[in-house]
C-alpha positions in Angstrom: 2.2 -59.1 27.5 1.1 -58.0 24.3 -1.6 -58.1 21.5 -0.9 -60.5 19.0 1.9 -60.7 15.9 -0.4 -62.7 13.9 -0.2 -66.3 12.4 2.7 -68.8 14.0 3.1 -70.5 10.4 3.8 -66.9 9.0 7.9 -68.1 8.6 8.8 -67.4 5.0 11.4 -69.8 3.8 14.1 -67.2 3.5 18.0 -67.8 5.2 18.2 -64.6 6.6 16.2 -61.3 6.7 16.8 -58.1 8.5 14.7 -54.4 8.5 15.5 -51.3 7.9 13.3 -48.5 9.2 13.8 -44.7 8.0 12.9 -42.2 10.8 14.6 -39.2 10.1 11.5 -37.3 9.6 11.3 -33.7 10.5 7.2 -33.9 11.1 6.8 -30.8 9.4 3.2 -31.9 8.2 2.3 -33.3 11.5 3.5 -29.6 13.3 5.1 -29.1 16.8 8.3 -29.5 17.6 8.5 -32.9 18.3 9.2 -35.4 15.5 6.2 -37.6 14.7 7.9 -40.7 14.9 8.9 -39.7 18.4 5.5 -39.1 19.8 4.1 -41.0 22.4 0.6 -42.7 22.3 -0.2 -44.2 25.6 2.8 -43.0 26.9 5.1 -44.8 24.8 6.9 -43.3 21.6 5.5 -44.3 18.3 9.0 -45.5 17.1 9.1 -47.8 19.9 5.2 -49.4 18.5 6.6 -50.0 15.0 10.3 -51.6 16.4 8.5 -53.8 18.5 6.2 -55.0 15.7 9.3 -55.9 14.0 11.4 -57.4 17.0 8.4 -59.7 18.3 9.0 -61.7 14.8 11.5 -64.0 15.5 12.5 -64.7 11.9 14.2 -61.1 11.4 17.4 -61.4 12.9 18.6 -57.6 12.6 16.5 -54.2 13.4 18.3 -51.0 11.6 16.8 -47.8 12.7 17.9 -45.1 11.1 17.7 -41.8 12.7 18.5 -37.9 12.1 22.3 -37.1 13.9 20.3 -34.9 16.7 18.3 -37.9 17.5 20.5 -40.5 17.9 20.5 -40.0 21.4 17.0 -40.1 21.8 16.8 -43.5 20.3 19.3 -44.8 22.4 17.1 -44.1 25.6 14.2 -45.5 23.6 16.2 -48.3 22.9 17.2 -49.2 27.1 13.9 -47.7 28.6 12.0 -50.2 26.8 14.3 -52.8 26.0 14.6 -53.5 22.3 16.8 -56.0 21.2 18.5 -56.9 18.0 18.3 -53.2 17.0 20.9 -51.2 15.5 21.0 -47.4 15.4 22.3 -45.3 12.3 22.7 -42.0 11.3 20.1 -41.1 8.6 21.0 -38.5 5.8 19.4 -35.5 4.7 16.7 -37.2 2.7 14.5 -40.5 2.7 16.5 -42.5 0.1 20.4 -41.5 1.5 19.1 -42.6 5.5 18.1 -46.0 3.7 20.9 -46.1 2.0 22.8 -45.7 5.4 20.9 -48.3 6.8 21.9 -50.4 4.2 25.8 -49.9 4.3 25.7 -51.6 7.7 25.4 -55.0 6.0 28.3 -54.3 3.2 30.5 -51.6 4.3 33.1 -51.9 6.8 33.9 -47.9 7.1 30.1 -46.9 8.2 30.0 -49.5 11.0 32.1 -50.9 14.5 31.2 -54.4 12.6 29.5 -55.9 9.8 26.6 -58.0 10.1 25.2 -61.0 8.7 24.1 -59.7 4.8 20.4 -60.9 4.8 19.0 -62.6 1.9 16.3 -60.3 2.0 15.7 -56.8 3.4 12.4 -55.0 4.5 11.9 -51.5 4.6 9.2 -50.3 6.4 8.4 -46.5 7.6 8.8 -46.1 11.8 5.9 -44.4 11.5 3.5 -47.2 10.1 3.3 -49.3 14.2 0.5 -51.5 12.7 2.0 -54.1 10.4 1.9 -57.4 11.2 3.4 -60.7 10.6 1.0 -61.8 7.8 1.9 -59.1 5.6 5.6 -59.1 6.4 5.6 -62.7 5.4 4.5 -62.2 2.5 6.4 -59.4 1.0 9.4 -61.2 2.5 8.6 -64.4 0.1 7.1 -62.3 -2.8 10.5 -60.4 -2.6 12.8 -63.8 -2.7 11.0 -65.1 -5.7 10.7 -61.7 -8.0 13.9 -59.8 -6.6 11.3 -56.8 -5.0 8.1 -56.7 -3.5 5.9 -54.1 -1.9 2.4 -53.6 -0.3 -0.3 -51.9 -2.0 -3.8 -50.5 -1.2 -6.6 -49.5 -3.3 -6.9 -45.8 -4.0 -9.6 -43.8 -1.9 -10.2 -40.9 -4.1 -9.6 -39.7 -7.8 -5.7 -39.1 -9.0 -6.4 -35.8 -11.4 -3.4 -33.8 -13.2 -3.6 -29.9 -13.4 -2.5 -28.0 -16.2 -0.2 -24.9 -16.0 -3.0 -22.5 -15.3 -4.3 -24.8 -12.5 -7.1 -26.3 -14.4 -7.9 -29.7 -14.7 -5.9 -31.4 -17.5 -6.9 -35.4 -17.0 -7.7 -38.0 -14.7 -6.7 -41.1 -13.9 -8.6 -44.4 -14.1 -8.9 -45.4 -10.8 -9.7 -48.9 -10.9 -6.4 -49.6 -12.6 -3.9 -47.8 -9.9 -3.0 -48.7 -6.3 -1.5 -46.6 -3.3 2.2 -47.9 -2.9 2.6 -48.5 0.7 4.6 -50.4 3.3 6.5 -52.8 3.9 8.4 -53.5 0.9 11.0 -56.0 0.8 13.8 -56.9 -2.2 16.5 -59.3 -1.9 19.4 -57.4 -0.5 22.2 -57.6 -3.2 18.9 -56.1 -6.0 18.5 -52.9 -3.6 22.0 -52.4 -2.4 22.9 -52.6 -5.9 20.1 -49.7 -6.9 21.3 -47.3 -4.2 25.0 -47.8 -5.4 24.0 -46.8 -9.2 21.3 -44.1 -8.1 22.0 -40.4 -9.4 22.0 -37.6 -7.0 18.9 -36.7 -7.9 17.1 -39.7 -7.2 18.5 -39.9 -3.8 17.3 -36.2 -3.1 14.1 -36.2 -4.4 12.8 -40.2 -5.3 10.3 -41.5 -3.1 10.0 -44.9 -3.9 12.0 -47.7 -3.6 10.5 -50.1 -6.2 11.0 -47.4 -8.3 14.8 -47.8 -8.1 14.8 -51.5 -8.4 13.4 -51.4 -11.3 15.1 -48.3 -13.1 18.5 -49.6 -12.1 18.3 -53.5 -12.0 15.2 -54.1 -14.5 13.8 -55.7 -11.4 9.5 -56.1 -11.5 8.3 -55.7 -8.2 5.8 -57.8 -7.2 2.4 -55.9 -5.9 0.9 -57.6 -2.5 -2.5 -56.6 -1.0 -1.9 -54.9 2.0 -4.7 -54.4 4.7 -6.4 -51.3 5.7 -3.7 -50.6 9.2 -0.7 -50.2 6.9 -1.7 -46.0 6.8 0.7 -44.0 7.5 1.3 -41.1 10.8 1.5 -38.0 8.7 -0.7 -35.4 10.6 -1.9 -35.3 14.2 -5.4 -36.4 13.2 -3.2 -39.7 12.4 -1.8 -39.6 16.2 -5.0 -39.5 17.5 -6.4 -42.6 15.2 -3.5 -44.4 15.9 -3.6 -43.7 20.1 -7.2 -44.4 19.3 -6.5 -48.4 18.1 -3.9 -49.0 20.7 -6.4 -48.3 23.0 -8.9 -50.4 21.4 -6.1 -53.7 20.9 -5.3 -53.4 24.6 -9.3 -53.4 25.7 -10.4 -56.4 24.2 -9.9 -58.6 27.4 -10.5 -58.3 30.9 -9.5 -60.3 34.0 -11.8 -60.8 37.1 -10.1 -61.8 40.3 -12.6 -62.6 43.0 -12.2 -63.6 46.3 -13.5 -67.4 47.3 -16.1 -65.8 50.2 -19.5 -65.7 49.3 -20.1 -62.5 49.6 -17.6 -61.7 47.1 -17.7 -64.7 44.9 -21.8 -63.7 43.9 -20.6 -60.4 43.3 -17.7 -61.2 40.9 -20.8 -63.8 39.1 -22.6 -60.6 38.5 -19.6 -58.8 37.0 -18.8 -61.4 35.1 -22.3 -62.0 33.4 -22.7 -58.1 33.0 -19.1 -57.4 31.7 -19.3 -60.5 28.9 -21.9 -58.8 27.1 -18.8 -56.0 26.1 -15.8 -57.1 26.5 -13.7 -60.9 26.9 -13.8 -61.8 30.4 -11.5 -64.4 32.2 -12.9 -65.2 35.4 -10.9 -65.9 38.7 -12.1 -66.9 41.7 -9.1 -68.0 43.9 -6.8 -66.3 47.2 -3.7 -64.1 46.4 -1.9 -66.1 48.1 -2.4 -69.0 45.6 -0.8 -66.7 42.9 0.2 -69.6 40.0 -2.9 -69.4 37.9 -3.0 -65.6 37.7 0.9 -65.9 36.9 -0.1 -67.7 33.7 -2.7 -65.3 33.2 -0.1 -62.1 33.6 1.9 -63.9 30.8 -0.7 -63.8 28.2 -2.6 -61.1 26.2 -4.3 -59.2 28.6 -3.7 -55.7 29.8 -6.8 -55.4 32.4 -7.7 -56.5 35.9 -10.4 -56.4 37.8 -9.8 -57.4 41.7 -13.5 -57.7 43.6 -12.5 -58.1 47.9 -14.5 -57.2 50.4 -11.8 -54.7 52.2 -12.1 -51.0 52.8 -9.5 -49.9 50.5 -7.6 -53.0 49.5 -4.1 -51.1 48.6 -2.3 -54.8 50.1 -4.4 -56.6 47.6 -3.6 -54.5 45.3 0.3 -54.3 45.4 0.4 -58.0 45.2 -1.2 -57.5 42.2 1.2 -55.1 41.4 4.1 -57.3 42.5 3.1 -60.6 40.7 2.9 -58.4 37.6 6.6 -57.3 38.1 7.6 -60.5 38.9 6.4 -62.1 35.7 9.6 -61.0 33.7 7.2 -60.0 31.1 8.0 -55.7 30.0 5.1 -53.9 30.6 5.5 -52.0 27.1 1.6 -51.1 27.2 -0.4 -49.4 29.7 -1.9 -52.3 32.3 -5.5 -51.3 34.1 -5.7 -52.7 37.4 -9.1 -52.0 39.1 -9.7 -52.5 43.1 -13.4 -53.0 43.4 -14.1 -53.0 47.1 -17.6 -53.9 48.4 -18.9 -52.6 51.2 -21.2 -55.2 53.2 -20.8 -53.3 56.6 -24.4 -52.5 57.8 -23.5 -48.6 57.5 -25.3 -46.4 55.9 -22.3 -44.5 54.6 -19.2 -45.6 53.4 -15.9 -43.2 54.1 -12.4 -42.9 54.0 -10.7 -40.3 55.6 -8.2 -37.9 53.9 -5.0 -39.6 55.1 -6.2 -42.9 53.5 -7.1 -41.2 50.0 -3.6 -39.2 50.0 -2.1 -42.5 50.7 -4.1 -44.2 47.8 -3.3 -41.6 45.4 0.9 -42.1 46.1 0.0 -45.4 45.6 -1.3 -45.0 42.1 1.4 -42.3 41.2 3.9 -44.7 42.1 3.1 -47.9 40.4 2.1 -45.7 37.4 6.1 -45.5 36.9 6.3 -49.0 36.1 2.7 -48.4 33.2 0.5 -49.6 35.7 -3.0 -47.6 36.0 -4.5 -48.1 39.4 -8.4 -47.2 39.8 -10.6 -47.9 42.7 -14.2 -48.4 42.6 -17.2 -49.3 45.5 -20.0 -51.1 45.5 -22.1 -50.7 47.8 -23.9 -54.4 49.2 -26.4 -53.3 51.1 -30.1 -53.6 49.2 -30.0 -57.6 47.6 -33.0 -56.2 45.2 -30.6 -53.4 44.1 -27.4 -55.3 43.9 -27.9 -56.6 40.3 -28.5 -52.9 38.9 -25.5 -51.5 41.4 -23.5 -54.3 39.4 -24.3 -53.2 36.4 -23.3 -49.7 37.1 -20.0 -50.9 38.6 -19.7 -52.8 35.0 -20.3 -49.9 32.9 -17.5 -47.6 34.9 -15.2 -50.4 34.3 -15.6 -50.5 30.3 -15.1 -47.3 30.4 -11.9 -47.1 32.4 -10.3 -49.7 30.7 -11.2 -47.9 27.3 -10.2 -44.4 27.8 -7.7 -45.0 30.3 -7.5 -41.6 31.6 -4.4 -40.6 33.5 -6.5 -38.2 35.6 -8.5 -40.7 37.4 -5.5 -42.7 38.8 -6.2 -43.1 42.5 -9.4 -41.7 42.4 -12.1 -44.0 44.3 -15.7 -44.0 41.7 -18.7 -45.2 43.1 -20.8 -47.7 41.4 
């Protein structure tokens, strides 16, 4: 269950290709003590994002991550809580270009690894802190790189390159038209890179930046220059965190699954939902029993992350664990955050609804429980009582469920809203 990798004809006709992702960063730009790439965004660590990007292409057969010696560890629990596979850990050095080069020695050097692996044809590099690229880009890079020995992406420049003079006033500026932002991936066929790290001077390795650069100083090697899209940026600073938590959030609330009930009752009111939720958001419409579970199991497999459930039950927590339950049961990791909304309807002839305090404190385990396993459990009511009304009451309910499935607010786990 996951938003998707991009094109299925994206397979570059290349023998073998592996990645190798830097992130040994300190996140001294980004401030706090945690490292950047180790952040979480929707509860999950941004490292995990960007090796999950990689590991969902089948075509690249080994994942090198290279991390700082004090965070090896961390990367191994990454690695089991959210099960990675095909991923290799290294220790990084004490600058960009040596942890690379690290991550490169596991392919040719005996001494730095347990084993060798298969040499890929071609290697891509690509920053753990960059969780956006897709396949597409990937693809191309990868085949750009096997034709011209070294590719890389690149994105227009936003604002005017200007040089300073020694006493801090302007000296020149560049034309802007004619330069681009190198960014990532880059890829190079692996025997043109390894060679450039072998040859590089010390001082390259301490204070170069740019891999394309070193092709092409120490194996003549022109790298090819590939349009990258816009979501190639870069986490630098925690304005970046909170873009980036910002369109994960977004990706996971483009679809939304309504289960209803076949009573009638129930099935007008998941109509309504339906017809006032499609306006804002995909909607998948279910109307079938729990108990009749193989349609919703091929639903749980696909790409949504949000579900809706419309019974006609006080508080429906039964319903709602075998929601819970088929969603376990699908085999699928829950790597993202899944919404699971209980809309209850109350068609008694009561005035007032209630629950008492026992039943909410029960609710609210509930929800703490299954949030463990990245499930976010929200209840809401309508109330069925005026027909004239029920439309607008609908509309309301609609409205609280856009929202939840949006923000996704840990806080309101449990919590019964009333439409």
């Amino acid at each position: 269950m996951e938003p998707s990798s991009g094109s299925g004809d994206a397979r570059p006709a290349v023998t073998a290709v592996a990645a190798v992702l830097p992130a040994g960063g300190s996140g001294e730009r980004l401030g706090g003590a945690t490292p950047k790439q180790f952040c979480a965004l929707q509860g999950r660590p941004l490292v995990s994002y960007t090796v999950r990007a990689m590991e969902r292409i089948d075509w690249i057969s080994d994942i090198i991550v290279v991390v700082s010696p004090e965070n090896i560890e961390t990367m191994k629990s990454i690695i089991e809580k959210y099960s990675h596979k095909r991923v290799m850990i290294v220790k990084g050095g004490v600058t960009r270009h040596r942890s690379i080069f690290n991550g490169l020695k596991v392919f040719a050097e005996n001494e730095f690894s347990n084993h060798l692996l298969q040499k890929p044809e071609v290697v891509i590099i690509h920053d753990a802190v960059r969780p956006f690229v897709e396949e597409d880009i990937l693809s191309k890079v990868v085949m750009a790189a096997k034709e011209h020995g070294a590719a890389g992406a690149i994105r227009p420049l936003v604002s005017t390159v200007i040089a300073s003079a020694a006493d801090g006033c302007l000296d020149h500026s560049l034309e802007r038209a004619r330069y681009r932002a190198s960014e990532m991936p880059q890829a190079f066929l692996f025997d043109i890179i390894y060679e450039a790290y072998q040859q590089c001077t010390d001082y390259d390795l301490d204070f170069g930046t740019e891999c394309l650069h070193l092709a092409l100083k120490y194996c003549k090697t022109n790298a090819k220059l590939v349009e990258g899209t816009a979501d190639l940026w870069k986490v630098t600073y925690k304005r970046d965190l909170y873009a980036a938590e910002s369109i994960i959030k977004d990706n996971l609330s483009q679809q939304v699954c309504v289960i209803t009930d076949v009573k009638e009752a129930v099935g007008q009111v998941g109509f309504l939902l339906h017809e006032s939720l499609k306006s804002q958001i995909k909607v998948e419409a279910v109307s079938i029993s729990l108990s009749k579970n193989s349609h919703l199991q091929n639903i749980f497999s696909g790409q949504c992350y949000n579900f809706v459930c419309v019974n006609d039950k006080k508080y429906a927590i039964q319903e709602t664990q075998q929601l819970v339950d088929m969603l376990e049961k699908s085999n699928i990791p829950l790597l993202y955050p899944v919404v699971l909304i209980s809309v209850h309807l109350d068609i008694s002839e009561n005035i007032s609804f209630s629950v008492d305090m026992e039943e909410l404190t029960r609710i609210k385990n509930f929800a703490r429980e299954v949030k463990k396993k990245n499930i976010l459990v929200f209840g809401l009511l309508i109330q069925y009582k005026d027909h004239l009304l029920l439309q607008e009451t609908v509309n309301s309910a609609a409205a609280l469920i856009v929202a939840l499935i949006k923000d996704r607010n840990l806080e309101l786990i449990g919590q019964l809203l009333v439409a």
